[in-house]
C-alpha positions as CSV (number, residue, x, y, z in Angstrom):
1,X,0.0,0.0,0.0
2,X,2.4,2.3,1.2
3,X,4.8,1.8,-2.5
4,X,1.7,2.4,-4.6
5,X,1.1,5.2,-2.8
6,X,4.7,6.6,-3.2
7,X,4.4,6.0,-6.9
8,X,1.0,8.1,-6.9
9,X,2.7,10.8,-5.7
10,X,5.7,10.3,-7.5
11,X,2.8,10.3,-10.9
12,X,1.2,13.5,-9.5
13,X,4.8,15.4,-8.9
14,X,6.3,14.7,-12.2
15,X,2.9,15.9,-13.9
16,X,2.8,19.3,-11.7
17,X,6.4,19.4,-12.7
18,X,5.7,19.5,-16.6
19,X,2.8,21.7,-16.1
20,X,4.5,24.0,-14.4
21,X,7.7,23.6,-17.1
22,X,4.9,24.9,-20.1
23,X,3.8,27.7,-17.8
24,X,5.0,31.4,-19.5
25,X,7.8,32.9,-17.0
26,X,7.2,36.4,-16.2
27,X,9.3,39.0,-13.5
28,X,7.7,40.8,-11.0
29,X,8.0,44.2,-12.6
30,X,5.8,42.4,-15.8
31,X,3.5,40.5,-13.3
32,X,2.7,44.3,-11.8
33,X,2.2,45.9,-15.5
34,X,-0.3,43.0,-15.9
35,X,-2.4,43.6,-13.2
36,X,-2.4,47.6,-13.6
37,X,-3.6,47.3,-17.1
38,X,-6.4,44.2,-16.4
39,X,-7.6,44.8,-12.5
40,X,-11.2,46.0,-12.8
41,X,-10.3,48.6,-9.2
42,X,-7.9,50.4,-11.5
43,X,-10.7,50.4,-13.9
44,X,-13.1,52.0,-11.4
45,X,-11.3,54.5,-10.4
46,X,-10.4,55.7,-14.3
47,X,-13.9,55.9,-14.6
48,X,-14.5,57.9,-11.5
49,X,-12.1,60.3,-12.2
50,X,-13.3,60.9,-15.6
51,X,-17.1,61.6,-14.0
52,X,-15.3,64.5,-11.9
53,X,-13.2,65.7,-14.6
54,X,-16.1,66.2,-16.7
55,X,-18.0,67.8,-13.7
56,X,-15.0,70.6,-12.7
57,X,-15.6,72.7,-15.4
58,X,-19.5,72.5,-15.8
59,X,-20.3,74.9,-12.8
60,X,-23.9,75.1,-11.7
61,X,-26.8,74.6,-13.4
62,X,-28.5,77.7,-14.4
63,X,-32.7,77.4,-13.0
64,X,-35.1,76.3,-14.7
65,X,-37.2,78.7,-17.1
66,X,-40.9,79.3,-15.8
67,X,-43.6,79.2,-17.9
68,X,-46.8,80.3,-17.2
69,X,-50.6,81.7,-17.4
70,X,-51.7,84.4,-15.4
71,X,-55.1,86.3,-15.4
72,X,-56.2,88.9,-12.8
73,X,-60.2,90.0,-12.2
74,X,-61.3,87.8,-15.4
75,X,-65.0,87.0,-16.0
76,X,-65.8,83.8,-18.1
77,X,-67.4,84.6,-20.5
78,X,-66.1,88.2,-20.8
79,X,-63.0,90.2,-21.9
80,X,-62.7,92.1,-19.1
81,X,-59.8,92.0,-16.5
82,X,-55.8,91.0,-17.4
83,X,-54.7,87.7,-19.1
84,X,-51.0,87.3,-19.9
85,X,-48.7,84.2,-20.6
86,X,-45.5,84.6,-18.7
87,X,-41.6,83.4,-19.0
88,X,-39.2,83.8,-15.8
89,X,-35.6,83.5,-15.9
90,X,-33.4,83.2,-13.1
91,X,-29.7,84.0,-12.9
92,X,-27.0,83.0,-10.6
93,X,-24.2,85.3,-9.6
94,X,-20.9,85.0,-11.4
95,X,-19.1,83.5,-8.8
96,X,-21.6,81.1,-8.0
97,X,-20.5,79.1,-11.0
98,X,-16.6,79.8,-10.2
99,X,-17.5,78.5,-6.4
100,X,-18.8,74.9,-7.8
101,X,-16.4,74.7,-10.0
102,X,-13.5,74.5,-7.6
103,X,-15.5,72.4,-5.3
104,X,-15.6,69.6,-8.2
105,X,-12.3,70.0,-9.1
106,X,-11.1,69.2,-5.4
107,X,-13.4,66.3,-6.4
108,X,-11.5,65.4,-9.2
109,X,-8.1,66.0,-7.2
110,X,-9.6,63.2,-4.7
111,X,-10.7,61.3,-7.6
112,X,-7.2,60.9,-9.0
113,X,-5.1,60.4,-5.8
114,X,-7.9,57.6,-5.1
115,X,-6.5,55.7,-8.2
116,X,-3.3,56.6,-7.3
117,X,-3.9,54.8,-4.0
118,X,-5.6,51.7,-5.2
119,X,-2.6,51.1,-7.9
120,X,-0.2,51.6,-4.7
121,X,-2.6,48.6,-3.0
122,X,-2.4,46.4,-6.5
123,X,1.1,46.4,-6.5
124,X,1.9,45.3,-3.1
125,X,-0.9,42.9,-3.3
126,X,0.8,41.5,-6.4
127,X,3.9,41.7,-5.1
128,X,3.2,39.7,-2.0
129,X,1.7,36.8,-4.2
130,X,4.5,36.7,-6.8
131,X,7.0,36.4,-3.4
132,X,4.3,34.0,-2.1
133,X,4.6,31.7,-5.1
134,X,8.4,31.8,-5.6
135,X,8.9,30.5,-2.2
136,X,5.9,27.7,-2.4
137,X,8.1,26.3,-4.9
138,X,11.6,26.8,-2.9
139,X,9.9,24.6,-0.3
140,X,8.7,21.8,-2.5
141,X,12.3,21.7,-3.8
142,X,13.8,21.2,-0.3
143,X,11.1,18.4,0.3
144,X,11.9,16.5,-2.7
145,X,15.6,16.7,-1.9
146,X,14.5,15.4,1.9
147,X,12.3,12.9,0.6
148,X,15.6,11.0,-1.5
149,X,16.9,11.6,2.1
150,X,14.2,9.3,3.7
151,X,14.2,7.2,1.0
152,X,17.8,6.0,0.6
153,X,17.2,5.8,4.6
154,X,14.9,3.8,4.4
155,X,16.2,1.4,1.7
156,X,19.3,0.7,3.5
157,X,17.6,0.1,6.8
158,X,15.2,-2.8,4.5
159,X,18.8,-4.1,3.6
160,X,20.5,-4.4,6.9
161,X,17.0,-6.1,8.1
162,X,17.1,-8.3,5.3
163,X,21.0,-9.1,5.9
164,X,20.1,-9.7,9.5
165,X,22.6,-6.9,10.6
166,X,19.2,-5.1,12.7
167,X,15.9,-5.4,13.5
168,X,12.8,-4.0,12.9
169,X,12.1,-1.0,14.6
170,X,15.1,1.2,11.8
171,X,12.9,-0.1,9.3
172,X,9.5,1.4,11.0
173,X,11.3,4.7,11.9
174,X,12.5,5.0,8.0
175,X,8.7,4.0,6.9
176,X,7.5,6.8,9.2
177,X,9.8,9.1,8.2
178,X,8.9,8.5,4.5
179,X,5.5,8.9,4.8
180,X,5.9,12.0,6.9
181,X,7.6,13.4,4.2
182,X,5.2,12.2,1.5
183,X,2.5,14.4,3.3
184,X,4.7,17.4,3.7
185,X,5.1,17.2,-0.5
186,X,1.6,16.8,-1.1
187,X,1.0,19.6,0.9
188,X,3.3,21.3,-0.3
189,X,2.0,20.9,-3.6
190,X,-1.4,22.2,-2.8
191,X,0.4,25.2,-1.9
192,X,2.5,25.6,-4.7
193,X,-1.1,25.0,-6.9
194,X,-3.0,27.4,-4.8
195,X,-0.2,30.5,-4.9
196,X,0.0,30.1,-8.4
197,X,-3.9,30.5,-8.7
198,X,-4.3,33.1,-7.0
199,X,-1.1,35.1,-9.2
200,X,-3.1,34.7,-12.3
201,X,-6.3,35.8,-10.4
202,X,-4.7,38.7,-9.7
203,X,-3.2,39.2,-13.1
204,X,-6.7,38.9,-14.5
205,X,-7.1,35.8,-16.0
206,X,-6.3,32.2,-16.7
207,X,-3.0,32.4,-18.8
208,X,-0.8,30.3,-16.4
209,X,1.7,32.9,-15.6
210,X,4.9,31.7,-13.6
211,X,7.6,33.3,-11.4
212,X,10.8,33.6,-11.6
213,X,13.7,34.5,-8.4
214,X,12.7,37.5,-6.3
215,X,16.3,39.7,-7.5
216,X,17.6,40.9,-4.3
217,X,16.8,41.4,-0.4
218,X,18.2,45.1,-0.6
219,X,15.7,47.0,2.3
220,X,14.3,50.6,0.8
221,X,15.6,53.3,1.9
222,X,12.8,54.7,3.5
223,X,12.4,57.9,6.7
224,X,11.1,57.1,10.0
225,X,8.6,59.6,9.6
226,X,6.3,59.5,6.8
227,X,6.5,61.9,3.9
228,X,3.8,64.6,2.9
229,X,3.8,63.1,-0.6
230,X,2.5,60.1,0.6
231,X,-0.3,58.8,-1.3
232,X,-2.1,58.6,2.1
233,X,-1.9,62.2,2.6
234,X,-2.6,63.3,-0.8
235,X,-6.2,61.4,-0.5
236,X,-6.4,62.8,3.1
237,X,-5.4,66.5,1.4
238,X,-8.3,66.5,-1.2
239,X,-10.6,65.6,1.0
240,X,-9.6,68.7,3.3
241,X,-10.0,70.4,0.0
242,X,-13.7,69.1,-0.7
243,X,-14.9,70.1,2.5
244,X,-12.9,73.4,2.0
245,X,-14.8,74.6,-1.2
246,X,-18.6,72.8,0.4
247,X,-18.0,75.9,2.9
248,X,-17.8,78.3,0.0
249,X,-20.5,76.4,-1.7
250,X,-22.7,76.0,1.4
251,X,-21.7,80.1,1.3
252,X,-23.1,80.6,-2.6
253,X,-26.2,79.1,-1.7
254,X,-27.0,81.9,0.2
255,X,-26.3,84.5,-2.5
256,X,-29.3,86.5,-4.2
257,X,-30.6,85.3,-7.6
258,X,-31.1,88.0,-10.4
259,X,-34.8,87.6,-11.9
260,X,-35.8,88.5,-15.1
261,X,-39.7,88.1,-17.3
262,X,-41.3,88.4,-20.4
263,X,-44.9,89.0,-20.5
264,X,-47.6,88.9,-23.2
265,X,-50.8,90.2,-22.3
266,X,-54.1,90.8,-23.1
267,X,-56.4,93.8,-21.7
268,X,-60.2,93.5,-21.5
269,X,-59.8,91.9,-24.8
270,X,-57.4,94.7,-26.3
271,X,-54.6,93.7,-28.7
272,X,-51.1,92.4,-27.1
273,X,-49.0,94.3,-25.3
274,X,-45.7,93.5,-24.1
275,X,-44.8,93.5,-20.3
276,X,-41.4,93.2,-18.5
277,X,-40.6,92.1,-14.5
278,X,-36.7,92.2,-12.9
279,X,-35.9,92.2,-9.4
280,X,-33.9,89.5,-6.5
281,X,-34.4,86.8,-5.1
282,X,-33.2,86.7,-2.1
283,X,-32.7,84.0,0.7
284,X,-34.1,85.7,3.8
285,X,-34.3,82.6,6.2
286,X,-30.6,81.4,6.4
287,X,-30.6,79.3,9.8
288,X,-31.0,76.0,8.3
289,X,-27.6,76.9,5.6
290,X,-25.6,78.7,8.2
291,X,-26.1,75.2,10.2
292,X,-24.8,73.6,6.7
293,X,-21.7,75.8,6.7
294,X,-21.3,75.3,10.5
295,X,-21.0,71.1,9.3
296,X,-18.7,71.9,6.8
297,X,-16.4,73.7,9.0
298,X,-16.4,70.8,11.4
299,X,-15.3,68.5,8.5
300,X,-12.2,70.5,7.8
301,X,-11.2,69.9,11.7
302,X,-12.2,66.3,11.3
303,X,-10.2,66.1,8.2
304,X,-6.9,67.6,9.9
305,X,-7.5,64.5,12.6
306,X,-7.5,61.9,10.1
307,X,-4.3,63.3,8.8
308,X,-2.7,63.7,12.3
309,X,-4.3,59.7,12.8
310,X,-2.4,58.3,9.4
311,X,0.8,59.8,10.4
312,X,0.5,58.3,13.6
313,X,-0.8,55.0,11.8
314,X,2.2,55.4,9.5
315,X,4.8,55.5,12.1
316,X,3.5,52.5,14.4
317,X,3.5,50.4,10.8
318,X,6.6,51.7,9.7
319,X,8.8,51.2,12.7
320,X,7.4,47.7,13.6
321,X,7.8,46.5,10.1
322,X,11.2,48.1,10.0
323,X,12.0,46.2,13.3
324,X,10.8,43.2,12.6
325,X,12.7,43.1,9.0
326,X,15.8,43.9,10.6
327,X,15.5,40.9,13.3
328,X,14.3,38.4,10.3
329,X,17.7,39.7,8.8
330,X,19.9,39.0,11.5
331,X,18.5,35.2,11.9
332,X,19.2,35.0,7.6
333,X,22.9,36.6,8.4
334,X,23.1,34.0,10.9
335,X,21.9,30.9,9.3
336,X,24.5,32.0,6.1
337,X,27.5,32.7,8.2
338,X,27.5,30.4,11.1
339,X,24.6,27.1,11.1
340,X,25.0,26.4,7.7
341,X,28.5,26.4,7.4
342,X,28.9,24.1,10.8
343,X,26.2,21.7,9.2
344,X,28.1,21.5,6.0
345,X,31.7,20.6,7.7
346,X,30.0,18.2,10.1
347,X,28.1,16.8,7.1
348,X,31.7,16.7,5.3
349,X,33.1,15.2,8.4
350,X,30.1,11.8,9.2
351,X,30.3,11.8,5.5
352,X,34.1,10.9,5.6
353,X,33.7,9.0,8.9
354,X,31.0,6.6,7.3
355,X,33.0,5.5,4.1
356,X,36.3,5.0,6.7
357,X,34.4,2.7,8.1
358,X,34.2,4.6,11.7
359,X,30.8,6.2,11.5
360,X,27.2,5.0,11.2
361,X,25.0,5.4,8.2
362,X,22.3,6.4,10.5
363,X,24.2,9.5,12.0
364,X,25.8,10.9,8.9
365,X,21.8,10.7,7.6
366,X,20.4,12.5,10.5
367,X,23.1,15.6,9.6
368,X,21.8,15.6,5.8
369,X,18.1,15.8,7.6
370,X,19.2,18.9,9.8
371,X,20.9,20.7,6.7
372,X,17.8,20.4,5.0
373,X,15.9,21.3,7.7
374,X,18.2,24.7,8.2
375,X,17.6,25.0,4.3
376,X,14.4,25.0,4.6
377,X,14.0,27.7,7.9
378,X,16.2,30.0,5.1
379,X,13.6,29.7,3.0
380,X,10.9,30.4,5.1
381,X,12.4,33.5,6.8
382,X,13.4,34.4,3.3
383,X,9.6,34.7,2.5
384,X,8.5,36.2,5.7
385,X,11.3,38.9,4.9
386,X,9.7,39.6,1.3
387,X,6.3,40.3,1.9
388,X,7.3,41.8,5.2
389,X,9.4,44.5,2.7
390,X,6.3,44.6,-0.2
391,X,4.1,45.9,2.8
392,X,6.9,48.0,4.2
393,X,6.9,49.8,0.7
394,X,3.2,50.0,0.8
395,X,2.9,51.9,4.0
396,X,6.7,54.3,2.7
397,X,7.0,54.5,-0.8
């Protein structure tokens, strides 16, 4: 049970292997171009920004022309009293239209530094999964190179059985050992299937996209403080803007209306005569607006606390992703200069012991299982320190 079973996943490994080999290569910088020309968030936003941009310069809408019937002290039936047909025009102020105006282009400004901010997201987001993916497949490397480990183990602990030269319970430690490690690849495997997936989710499609190795572990060079260009605090800028101009437009509302009317009218049945009407309209009852600009003044204090929050937010991210990037570092730094190297001469050394003759199979074995364990910690701290750095960027850059 347990060889077909080895042979299964053998089948399974060498067909994810050839799949994989037909899969189109791509770098991270053309996996990131993909997804900014094919995410439908990217899309949105275009689209959004377009609406404003179209809105800036249209200012406000001038009011609707009224037209109607009037009569005064009419008899039906007679021609006496006054019967006209009216037309009323309406007129904003000049800088009525120059106030909206700059109120939808702050819209616009937000608009754009919205897009700005959700390619910022796709890119770390793509990043990470790229990283995520590289280092699926490290692992399942490492695992095939333990599981020729376990293996060998185990065939030369069926052989010393057979031979008589031990007993069982080398051969049930080898078995357990193999099938540990057949679990650990098949998982593996999942993982390798799933990162994959989601790449090409993110990349908008179905086209099998593969990865190639992440270039170097170089750490930005990034302030502990954030920076005012931030993409954060452009987005958190505009909207200071917007509720900047709703005061001025809150403000306009409350400006008088020029009014202007035609009139054609009749007098106790007497030919046409032409009539005229201009005058103001003015807003007398301004309580319920002032409260409107009194709200929009609040919004510009509430907007200078969410800027005073994302710095905050900033720093906290900043500094404990710094932190922690430097500490995964120094445990890289340490595995390169000092636990891999002692592995490799101890493995050197069993390795010379066991053909002499003056070491045992089982030791020199249980060194090639700790160098790939060690191999295998490198690669996980490796990938902890890459997306740790993508969201670094995110929250810097």
């Amino acid at each position: 049970m347990l060889k077909i079973a080895l042979n299964l996943s053998c089948l399974i490994l060498v067909f994810c292997s050839n799949v994989l080999a037909q899969s189109p290569i791509i770098t991270l910088e053309e996996a990131i171009e993909i997804a900014l020309k094919s995410d439908p968030s990217i899309t949105r936003d275009q689209l959004a920004l377009q609406s404003k941009e179209k809105l800036s310069g249209s200012g406000i809408a001038t009011p609707a022309t009224q037209l109607f019937i009037a009569g005064d002290e009419v008899q039906f039936g007679e021609t006496s009293g006054i019967q006209s047909i009216n037309a009323q025009q309406n007129f904003n102020l000049p800088n009525v239209s120059k106030t909206y105006n700059k109120y939808y282009q702050a819209q616009a400004q937000r608009a754009g530094q919205q897009l700005r901010l959700t390619k910022k997201e796709l890119i770390k987001n793509v990043e990470q999964v790229y990283y995520q993916l590289f280092f699926a497949k490290s692992k399942l490397r490492l695992l095939k190179e333990n599981q020729i480990i376990y293996d060998d183990f185990l065939a030369r602990a069926q052989t010393l059985m057979d031979n008589g030269e031990t007993g069982l319970v080398p051969v049930s430690s080898a078995q357990i050992m193999v099938a540990k490690s057949e679990m650990e690849l098949s998982h593996q495997t999942h993982e390798v299937h799933k990162a994959r997936e989601v790449l090409n989710i993110w990349l908008g499609g179905h086209a099998g996209y593969d990865v190639i190795n992440p270039e170097s572990l170089t750490t930005p060079s990034v302030k502990s403080n954030a920076e005012s260009s931030s993409a954060f605090f452009e987005i958190l800028n505009a909207e200071k803007m917007i509720a900047i101009e709703n005061i001025n437009v809150q403000k306009a509302k409350q400006l008088p209306q020029i009014m202007t009317g035609l009139r054609l009218q009749s007098v106790n049945g007497d030919l046409l005569y032409f009539g005229y009407q201009a005058g103001i309209s003015l807003p007398l009852f301004k309580k319920s607006q002032n409260k409107k600009i009194e709200a929009a003044k609040v919004d510009i204090k509430k907007q200078d606390a969410a800027i005073d929050a994302m710095v905050k937010k900033i720093d906290i991210n900043t500094a404990t992703l710094k932190n922690h990037l430097t500490h995964v570092k120094e445990k890289i730094v340490n595995l390169d200069d000092i636990l891999i190297p002692a592995i490799e001469a101890q493995q050197k050394l069993l390795r010379g012991a066991y053909v002499e003759g003056e070491g045992s199979y089982l030791e020199y074995m249980m060194t090639l299982q700790n160098y790939a364990e060690l191999k295998l910690m490198r690669v996980e701290l490796m990938e902890e320190y890459f997306l740790h750095l993508a969201e670094l960027k995110y929250w810097t850059d």
